[in-house]
HTML snippet that shows the backbone in 3Dmol.js (N, CA, C, O; Angstrom):
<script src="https://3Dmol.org/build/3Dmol-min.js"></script>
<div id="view" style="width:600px;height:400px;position:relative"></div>
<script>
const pdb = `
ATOM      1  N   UNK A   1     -93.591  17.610 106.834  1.00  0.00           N
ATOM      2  CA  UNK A   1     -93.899  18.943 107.308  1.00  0.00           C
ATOM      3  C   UNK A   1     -92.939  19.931 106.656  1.00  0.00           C
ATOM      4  O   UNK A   1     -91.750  19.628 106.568  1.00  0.00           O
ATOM      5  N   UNK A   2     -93.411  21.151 106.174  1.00  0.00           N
ATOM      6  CA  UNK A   2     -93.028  22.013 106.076  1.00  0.00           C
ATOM      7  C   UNK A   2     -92.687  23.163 106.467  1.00  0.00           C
ATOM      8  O   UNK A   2     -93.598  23.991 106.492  1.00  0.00           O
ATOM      9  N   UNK A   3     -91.147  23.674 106.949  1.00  0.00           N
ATOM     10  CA  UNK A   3     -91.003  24.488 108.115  1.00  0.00           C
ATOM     11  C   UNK A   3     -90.718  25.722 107.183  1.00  0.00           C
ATOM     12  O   UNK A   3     -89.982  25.697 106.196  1.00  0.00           O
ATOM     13  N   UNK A   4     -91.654  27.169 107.813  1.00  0.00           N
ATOM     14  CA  UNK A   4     -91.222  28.225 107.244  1.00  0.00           C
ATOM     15  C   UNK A   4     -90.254  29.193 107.790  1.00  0.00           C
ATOM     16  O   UNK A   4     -90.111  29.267 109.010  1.00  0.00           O
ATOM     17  N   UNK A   5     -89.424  30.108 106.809  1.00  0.00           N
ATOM     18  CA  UNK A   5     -88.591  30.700 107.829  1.00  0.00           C
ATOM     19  C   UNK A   5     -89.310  31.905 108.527  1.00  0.00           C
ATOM     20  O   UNK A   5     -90.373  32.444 108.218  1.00  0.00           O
ATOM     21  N   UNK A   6     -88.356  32.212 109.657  1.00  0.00           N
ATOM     22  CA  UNK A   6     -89.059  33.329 110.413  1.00  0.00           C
ATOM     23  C   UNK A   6     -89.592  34.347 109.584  1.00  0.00           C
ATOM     24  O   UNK A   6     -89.182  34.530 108.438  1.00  0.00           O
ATOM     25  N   UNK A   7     -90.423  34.966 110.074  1.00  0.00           N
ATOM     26  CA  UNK A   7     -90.702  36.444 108.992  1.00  0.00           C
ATOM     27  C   UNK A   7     -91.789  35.786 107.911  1.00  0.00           C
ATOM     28  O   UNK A   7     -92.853  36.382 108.075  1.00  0.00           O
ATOM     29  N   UNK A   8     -91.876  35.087 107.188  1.00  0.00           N
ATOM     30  CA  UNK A   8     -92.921  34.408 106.502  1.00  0.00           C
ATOM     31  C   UNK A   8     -94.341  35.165 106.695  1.00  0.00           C
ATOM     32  O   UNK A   8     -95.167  34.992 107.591  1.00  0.00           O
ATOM     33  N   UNK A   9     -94.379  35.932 105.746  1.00  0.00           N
ATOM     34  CA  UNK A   9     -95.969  36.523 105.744  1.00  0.00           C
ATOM     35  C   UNK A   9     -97.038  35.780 104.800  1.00  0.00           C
ATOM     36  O   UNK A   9     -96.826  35.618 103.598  1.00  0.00           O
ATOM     37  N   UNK A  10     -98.422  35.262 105.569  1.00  0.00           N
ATOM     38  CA  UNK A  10     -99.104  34.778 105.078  1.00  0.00           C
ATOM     39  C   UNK A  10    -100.510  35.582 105.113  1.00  0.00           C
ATOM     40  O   UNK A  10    -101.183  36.262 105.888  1.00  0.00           O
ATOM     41  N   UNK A  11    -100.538  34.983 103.528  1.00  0.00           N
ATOM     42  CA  UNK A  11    -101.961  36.415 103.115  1.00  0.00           C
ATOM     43  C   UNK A  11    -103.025  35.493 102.605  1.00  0.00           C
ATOM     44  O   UNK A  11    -103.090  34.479 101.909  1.00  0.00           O
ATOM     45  N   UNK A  12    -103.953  36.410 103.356  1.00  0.00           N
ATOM     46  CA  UNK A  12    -105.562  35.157 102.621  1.00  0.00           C
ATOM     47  C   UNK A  12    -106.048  36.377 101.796  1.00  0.00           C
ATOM     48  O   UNK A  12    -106.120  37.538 102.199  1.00  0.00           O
ATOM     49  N   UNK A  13    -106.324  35.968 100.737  1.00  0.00           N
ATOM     50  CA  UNK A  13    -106.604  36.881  99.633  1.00  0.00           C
ATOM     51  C   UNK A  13    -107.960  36.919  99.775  1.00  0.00           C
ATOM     52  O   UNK A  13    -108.583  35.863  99.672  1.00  0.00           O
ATOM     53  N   UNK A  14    -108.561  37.994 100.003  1.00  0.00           N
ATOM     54  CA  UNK A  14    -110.113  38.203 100.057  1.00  0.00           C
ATOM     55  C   UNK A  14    -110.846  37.936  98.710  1.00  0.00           C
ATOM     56  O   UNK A  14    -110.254  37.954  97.631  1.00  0.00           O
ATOM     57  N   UNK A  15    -112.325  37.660  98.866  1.00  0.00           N
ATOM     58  CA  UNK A  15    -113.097  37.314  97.734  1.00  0.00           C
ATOM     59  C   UNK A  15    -112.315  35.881  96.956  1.00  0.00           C
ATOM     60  O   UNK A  15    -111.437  35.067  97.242  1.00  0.00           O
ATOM     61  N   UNK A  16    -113.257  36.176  95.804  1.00  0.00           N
ATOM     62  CA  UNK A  16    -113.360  34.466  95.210  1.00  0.00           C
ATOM     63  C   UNK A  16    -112.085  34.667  94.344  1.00  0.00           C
ATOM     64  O   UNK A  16    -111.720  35.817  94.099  1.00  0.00           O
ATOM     65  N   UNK A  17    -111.333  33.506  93.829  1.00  0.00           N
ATOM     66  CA  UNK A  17    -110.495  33.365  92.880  1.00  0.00           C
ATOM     67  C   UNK A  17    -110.880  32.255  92.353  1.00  0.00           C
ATOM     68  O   UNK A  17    -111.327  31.317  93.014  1.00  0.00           O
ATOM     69  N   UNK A  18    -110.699  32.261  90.762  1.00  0.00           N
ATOM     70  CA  UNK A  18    -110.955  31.086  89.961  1.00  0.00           C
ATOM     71  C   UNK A  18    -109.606  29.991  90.106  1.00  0.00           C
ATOM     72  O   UNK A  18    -108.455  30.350  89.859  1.00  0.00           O
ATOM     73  N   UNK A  19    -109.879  28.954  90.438  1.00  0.00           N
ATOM     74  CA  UNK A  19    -109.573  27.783  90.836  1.00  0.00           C
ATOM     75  C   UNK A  19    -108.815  26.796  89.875  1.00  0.00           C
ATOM     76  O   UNK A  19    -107.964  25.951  90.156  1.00  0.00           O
ATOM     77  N   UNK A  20    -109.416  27.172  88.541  1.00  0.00           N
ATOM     78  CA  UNK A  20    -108.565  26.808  87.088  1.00  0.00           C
ATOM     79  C   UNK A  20    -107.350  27.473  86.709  1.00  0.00           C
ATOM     80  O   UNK A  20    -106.674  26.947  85.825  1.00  0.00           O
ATOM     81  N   UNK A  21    -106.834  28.903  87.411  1.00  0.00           N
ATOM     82  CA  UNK A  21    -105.595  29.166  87.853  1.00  0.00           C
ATOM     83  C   UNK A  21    -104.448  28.619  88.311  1.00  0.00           C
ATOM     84  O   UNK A  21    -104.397  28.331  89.506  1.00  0.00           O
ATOM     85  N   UNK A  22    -103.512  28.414  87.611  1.00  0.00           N
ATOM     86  CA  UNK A  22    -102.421  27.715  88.147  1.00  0.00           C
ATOM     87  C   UNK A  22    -101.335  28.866  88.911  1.00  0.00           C
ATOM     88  O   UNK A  22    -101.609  29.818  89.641  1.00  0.00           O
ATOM     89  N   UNK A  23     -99.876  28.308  88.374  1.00  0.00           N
ATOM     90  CA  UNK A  23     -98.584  29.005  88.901  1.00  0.00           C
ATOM     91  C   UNK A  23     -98.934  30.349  88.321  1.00  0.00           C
ATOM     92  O   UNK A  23     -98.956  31.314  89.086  1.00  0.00           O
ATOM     93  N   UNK A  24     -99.284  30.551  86.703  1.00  0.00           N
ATOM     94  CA  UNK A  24     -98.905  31.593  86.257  1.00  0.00           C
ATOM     95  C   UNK A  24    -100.360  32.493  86.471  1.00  0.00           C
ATOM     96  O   UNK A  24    -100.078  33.673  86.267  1.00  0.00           O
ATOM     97  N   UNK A  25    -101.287  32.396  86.687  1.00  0.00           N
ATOM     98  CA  UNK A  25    -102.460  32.585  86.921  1.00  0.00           C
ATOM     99  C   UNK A  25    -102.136  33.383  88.255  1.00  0.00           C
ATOM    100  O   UNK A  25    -101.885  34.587  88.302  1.00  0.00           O
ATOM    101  N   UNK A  26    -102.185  32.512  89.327  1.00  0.00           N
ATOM    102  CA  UNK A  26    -101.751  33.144  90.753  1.00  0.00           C
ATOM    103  C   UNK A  26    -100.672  33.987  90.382  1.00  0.00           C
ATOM    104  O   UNK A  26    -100.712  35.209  90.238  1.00  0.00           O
ATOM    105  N   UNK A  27     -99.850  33.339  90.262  1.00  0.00           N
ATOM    106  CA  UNK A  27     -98.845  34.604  90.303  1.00  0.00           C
ATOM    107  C   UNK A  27     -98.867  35.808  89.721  1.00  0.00           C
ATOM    108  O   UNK A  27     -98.151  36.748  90.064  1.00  0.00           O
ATOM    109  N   UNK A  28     -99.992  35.831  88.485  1.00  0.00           N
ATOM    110  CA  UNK A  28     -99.768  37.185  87.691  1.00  0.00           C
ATOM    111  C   UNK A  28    -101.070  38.078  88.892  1.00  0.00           C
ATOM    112  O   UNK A  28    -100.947  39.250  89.248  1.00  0.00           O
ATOM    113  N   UNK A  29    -102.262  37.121  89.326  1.00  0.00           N
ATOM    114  CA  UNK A  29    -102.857  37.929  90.352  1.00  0.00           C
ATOM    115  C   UNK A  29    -102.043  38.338  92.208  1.00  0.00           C
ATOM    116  O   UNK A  29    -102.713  38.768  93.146  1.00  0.00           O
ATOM    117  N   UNK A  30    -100.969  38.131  92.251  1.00  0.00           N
ATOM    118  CA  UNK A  30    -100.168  38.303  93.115  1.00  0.00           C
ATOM    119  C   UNK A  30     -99.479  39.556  92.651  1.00  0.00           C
ATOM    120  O   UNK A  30     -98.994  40.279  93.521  1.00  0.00           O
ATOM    121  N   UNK A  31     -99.411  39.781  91.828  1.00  0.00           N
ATOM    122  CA  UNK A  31     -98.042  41.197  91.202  1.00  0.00           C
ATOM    123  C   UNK A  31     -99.423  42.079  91.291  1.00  0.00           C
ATOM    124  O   UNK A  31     -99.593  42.832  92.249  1.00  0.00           O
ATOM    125  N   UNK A  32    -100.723  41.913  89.906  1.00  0.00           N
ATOM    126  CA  UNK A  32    -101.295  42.812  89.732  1.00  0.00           C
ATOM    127  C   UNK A  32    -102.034  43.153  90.635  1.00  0.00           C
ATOM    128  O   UNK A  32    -102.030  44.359  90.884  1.00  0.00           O
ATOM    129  N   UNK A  33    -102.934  42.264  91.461  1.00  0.00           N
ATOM    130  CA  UNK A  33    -103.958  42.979  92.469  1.00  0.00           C
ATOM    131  C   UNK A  33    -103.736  43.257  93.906  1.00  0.00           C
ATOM    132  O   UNK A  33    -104.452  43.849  94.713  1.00  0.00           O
ATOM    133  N   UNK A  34    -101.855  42.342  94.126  1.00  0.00           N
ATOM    134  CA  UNK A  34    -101.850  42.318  95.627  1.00  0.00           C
ATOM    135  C   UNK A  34    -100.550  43.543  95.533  1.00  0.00           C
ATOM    136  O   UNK A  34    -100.284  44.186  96.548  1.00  0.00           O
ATOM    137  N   UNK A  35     -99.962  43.731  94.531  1.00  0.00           N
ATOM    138  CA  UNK A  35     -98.776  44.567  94.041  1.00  0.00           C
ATOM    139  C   UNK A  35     -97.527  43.910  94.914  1.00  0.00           C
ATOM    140  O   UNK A  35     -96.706  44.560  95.561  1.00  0.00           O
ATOM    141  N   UNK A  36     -97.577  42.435  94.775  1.00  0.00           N
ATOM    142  CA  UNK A  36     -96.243  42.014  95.889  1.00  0.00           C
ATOM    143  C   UNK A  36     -95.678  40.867  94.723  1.00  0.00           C
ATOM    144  O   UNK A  36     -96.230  40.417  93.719  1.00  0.00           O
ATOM    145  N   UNK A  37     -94.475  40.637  95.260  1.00  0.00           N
ATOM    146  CA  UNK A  37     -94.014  39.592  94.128  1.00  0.00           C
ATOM    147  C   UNK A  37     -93.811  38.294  94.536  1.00  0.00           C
ATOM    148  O   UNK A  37     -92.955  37.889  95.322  1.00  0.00           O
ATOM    149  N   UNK A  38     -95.062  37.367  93.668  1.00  0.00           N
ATOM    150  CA  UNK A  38     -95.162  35.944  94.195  1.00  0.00           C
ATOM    151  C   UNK A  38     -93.824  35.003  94.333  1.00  0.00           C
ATOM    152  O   UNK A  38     -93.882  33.774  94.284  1.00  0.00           O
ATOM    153  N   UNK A  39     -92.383  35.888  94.546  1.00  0.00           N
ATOM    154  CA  UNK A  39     -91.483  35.094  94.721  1.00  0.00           C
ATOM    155  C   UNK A  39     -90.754  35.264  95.964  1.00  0.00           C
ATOM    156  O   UNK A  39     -89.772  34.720  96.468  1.00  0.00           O
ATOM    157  N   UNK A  40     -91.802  36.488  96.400  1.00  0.00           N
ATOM    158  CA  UNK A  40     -91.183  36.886  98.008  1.00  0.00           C
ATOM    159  C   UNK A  40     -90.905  35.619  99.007  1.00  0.00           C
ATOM    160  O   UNK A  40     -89.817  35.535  99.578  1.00  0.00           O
ATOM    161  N   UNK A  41     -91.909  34.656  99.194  1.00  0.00           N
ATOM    162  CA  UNK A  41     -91.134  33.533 100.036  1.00  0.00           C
ATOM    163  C   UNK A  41     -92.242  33.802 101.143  1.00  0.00           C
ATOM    164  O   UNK A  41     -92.264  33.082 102.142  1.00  0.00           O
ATOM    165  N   UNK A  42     -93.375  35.070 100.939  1.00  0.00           N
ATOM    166  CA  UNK A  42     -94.525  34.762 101.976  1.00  0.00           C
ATOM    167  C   UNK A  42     -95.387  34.038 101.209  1.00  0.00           C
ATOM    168  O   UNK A  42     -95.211  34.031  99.991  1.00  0.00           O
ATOM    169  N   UNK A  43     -96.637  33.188 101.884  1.00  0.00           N
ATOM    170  CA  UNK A  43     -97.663  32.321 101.567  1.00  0.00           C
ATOM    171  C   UNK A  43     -98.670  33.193 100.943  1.00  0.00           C
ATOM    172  O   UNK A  43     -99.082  34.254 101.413  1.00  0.00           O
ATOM    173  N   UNK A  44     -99.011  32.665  99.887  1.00  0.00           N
ATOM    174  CA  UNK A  44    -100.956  33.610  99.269  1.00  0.00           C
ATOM    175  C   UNK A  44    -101.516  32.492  99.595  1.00  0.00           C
ATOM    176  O   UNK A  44    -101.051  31.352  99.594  1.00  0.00           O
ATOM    177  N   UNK A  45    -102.856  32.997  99.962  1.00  0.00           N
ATOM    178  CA  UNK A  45    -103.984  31.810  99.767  1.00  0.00           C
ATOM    179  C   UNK A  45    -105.127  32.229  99.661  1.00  0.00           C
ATOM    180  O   UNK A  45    -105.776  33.090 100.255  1.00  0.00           O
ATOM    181  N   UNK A  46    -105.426  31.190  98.425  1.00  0.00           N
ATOM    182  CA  UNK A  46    -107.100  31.606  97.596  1.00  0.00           C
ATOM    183  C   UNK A  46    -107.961  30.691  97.758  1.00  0.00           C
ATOM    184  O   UNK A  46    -107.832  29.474  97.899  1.00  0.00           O
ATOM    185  N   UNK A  47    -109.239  31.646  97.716  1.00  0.00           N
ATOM    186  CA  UNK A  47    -110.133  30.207  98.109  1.00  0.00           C
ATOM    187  C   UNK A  47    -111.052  30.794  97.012  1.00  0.00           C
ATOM    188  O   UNK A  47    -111.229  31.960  96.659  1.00  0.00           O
ATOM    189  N   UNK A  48    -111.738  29.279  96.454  1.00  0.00           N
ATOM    190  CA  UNK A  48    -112.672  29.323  95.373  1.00  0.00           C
ATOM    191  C   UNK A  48    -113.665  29.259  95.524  1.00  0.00           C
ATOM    192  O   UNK A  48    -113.977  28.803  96.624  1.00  0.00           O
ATOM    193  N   UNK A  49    -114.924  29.685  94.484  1.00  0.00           N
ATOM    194  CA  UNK A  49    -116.155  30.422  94.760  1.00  0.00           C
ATOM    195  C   UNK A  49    -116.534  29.264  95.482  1.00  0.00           C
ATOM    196  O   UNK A  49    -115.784  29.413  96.447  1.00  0.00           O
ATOM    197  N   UNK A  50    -117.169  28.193  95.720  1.00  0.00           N
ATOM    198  CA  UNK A  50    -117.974  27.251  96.144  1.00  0.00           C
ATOM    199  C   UNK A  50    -117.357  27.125  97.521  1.00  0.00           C
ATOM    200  O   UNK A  50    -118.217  26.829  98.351  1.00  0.00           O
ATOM    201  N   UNK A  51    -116.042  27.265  98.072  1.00  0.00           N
ATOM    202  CA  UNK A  51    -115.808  27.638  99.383  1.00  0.00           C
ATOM    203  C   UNK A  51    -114.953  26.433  99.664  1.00  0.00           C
ATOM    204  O   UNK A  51    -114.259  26.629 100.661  1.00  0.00           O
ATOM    205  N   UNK A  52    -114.767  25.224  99.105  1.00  0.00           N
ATOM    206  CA  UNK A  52    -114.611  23.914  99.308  1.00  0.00           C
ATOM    207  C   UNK A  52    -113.052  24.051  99.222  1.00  0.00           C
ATOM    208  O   UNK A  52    -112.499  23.489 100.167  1.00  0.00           O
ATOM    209  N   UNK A  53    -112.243  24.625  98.376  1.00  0.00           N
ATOM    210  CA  UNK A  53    -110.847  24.721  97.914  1.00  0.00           C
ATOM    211  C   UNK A  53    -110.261  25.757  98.323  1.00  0.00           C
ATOM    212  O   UNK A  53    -110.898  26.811  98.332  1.00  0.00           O
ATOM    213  N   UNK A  54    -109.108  25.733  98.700  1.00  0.00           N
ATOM    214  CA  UNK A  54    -108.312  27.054  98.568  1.00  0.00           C
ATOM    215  C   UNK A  54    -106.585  26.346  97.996  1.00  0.00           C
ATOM    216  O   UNK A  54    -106.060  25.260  98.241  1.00  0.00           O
ATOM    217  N   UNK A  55    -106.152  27.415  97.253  1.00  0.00           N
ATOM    218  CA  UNK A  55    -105.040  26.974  96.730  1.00  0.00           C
ATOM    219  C   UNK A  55    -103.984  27.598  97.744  1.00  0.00           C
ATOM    220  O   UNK A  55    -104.344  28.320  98.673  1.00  0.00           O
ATOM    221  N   UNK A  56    -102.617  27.260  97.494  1.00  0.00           N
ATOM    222  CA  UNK A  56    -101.411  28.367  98.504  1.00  0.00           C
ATOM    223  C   UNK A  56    -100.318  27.977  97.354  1.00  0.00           C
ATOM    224  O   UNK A  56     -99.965  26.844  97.027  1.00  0.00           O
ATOM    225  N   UNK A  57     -99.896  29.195  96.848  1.00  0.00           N
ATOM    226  CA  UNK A  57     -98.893  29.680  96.134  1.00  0.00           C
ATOM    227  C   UNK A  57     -97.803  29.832  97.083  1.00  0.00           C
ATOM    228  O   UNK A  57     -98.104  30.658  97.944  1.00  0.00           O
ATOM    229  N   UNK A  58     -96.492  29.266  97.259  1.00  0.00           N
ATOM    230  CA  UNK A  58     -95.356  29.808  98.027  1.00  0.00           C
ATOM    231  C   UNK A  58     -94.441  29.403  96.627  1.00  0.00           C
ATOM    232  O   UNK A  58     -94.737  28.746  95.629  1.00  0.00           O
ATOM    233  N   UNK A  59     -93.077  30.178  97.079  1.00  0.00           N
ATOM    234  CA  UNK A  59     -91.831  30.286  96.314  1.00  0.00           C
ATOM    235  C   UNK A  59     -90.740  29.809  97.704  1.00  0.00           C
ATOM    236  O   UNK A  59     -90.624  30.357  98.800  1.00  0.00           O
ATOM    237  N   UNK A  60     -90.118  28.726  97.214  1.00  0.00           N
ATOM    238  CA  UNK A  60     -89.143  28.308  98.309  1.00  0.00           C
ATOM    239  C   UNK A  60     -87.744  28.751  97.196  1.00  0.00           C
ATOM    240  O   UNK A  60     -87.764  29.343  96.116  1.00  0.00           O
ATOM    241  N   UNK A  61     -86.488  28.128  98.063  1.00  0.00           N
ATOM    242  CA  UNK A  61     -85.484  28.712  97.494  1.00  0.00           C
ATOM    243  C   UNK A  61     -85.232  28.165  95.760  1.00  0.00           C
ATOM    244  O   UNK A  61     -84.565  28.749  94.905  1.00  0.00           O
ATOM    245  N   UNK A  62     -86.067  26.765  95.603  1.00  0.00           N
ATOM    246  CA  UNK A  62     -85.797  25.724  94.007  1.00  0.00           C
ATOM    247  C   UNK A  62     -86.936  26.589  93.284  1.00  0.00           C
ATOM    248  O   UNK A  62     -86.925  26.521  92.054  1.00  0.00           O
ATOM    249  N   UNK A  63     -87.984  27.446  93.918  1.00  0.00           N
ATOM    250  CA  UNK A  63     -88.990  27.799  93.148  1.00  0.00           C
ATOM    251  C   UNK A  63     -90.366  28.028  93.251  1.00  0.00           C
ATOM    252  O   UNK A  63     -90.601  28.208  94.446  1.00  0.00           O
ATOM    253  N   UNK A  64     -91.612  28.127  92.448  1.00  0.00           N
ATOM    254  CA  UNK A  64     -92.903  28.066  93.257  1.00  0.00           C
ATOM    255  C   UNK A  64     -93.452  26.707  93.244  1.00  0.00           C
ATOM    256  O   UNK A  64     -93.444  25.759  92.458  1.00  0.00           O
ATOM    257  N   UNK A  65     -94.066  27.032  94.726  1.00  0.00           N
ATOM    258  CA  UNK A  65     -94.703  25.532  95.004  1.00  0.00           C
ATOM    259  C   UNK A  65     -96.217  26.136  94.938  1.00  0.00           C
ATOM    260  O   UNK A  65     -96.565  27.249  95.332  1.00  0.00           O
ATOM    261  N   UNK A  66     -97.142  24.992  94.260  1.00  0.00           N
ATOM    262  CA  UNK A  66     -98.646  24.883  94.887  1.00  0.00           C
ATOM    263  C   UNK A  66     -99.178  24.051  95.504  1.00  0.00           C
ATOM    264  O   UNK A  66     -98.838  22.889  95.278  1.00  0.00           O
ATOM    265  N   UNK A  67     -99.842  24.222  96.153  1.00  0.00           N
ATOM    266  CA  UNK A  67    -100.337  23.295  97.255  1.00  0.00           C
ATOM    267  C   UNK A  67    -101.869  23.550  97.290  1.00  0.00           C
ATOM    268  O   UNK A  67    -102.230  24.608  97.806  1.00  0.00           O
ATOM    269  N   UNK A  68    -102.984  22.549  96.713  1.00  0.00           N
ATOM    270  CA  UNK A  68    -104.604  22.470  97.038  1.00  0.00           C
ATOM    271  C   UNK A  68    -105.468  21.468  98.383  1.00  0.00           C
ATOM    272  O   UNK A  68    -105.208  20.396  98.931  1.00  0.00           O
ATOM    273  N   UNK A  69    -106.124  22.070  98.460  1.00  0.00           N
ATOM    274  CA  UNK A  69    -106.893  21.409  99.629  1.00  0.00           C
ATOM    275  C   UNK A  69    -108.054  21.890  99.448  1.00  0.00           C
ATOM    276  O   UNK A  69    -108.349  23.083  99.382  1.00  0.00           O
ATOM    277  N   UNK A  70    -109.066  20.562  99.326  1.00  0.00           N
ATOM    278  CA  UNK A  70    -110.379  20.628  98.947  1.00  0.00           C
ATOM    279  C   UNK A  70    -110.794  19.769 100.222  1.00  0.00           C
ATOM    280  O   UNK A  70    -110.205  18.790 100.680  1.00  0.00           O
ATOM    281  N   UNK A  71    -112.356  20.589 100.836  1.00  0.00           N
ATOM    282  CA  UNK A  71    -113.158  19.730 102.121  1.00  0.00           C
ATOM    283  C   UNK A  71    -113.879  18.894 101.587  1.00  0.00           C
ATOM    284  O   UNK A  71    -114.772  19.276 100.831  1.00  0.00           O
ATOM    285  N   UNK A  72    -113.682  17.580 101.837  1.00  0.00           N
ATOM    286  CA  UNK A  72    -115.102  16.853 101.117  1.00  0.00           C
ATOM    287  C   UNK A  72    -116.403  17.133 102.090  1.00  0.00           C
ATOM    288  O   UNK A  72    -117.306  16.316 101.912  1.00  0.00           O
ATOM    289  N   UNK A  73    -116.713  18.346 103.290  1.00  0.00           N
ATOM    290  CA  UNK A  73    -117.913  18.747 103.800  1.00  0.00           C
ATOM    291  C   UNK A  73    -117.860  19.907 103.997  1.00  0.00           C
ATOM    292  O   UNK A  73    -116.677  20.246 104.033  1.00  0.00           O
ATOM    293  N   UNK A  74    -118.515  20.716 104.146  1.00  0.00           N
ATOM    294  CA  UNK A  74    -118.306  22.385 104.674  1.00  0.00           C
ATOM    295  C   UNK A  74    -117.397  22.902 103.850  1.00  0.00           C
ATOM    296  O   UNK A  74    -116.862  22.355 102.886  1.00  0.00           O
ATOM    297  N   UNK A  75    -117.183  24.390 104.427  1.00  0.00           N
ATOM    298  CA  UNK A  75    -116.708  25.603 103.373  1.00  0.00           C
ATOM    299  C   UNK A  75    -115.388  26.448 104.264  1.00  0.00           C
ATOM    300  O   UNK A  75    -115.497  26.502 105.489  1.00  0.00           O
ATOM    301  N   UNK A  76    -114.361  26.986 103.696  1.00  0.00           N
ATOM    302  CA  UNK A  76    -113.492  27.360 105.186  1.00  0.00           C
ATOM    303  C   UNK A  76    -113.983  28.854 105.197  1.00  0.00           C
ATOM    304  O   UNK A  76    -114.583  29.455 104.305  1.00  0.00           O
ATOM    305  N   UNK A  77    -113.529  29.357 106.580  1.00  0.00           N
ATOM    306  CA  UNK A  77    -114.456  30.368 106.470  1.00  0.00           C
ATOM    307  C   UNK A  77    -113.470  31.167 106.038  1.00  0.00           C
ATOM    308  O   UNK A  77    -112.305  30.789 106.157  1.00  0.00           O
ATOM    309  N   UNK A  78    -113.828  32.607 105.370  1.00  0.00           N
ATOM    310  CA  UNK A  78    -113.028  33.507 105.125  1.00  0.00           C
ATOM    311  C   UNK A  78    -113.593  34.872 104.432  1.00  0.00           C
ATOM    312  O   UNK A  78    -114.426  34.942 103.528  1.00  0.00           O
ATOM    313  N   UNK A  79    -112.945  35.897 105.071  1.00  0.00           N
ATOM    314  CA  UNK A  79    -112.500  37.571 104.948  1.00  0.00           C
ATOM    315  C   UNK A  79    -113.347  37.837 103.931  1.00  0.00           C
ATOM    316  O   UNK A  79    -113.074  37.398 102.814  1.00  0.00           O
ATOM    317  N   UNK A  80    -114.696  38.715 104.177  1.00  0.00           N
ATOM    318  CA  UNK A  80    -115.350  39.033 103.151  1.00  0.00           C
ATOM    319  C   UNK A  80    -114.213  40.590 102.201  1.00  0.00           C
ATOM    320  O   UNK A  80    -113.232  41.022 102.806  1.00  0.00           O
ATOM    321  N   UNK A  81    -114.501  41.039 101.125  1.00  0.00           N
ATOM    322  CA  UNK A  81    -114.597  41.780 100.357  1.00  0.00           C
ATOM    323  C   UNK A  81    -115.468  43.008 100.750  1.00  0.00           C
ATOM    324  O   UNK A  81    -116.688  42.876 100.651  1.00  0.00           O
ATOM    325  N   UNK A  82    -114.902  44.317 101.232  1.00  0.00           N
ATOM    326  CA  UNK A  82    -115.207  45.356 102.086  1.00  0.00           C
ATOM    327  C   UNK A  82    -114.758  46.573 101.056  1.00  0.00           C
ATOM    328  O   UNK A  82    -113.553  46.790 100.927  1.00  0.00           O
ATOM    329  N   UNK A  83    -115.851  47.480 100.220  1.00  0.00           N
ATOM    330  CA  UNK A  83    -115.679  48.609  99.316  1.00  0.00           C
ATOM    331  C   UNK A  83    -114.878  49.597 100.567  1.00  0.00           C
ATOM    332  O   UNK A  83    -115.089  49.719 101.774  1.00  0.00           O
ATOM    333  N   UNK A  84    -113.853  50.223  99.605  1.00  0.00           N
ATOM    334  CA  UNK A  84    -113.763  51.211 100.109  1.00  0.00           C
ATOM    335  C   UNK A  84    -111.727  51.009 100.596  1.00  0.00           C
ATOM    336  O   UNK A  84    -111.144  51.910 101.199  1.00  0.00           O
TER     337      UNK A  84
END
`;
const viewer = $3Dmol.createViewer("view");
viewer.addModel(pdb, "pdb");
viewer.setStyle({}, {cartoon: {color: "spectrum"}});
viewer.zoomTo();
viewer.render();
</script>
């Protein structure tokens, strides 16, 4: 188990992210579209078009970690994409 420290902000990134994205991938969409810096020490998490995966980008104190989780049934649900 992994214990986070207090304060730990965790963000579900709305809409689809491509999944062939790694560290530097996420992270460069963490600076440019979320304007936060993927070394803050809060959680991102992306989920990919088919619904099955979502990745989580964290930065602990040695560095960034990724972490995937794929459903082998169903889709997780999540935060549509709202203009405006």
């Amino acid at each position: 188990m992994i214990s986070l420290p207090s304060g730990t902000r965790i963000w579900l990134v709305a809409g689809v992210t491509d999944m062939r994205k790694s560290f530097n991938g996420l992270g460069e969409q963490v600076q440019h579209v979320l304007n936060d810096n993927p070394f803050s020490g809060h959680l991102f998490i992306f989920r990919g078009r088919r619904g099955d995966t979502v990745k989580i980008l964290w930065a602990d104190a040695d560095g960034l970690c990724l972490f995937t989780k794929r459903l082998e049934e169903g889709q997780f649900i999540w935060p549509a994409v709202r203009d405006g």
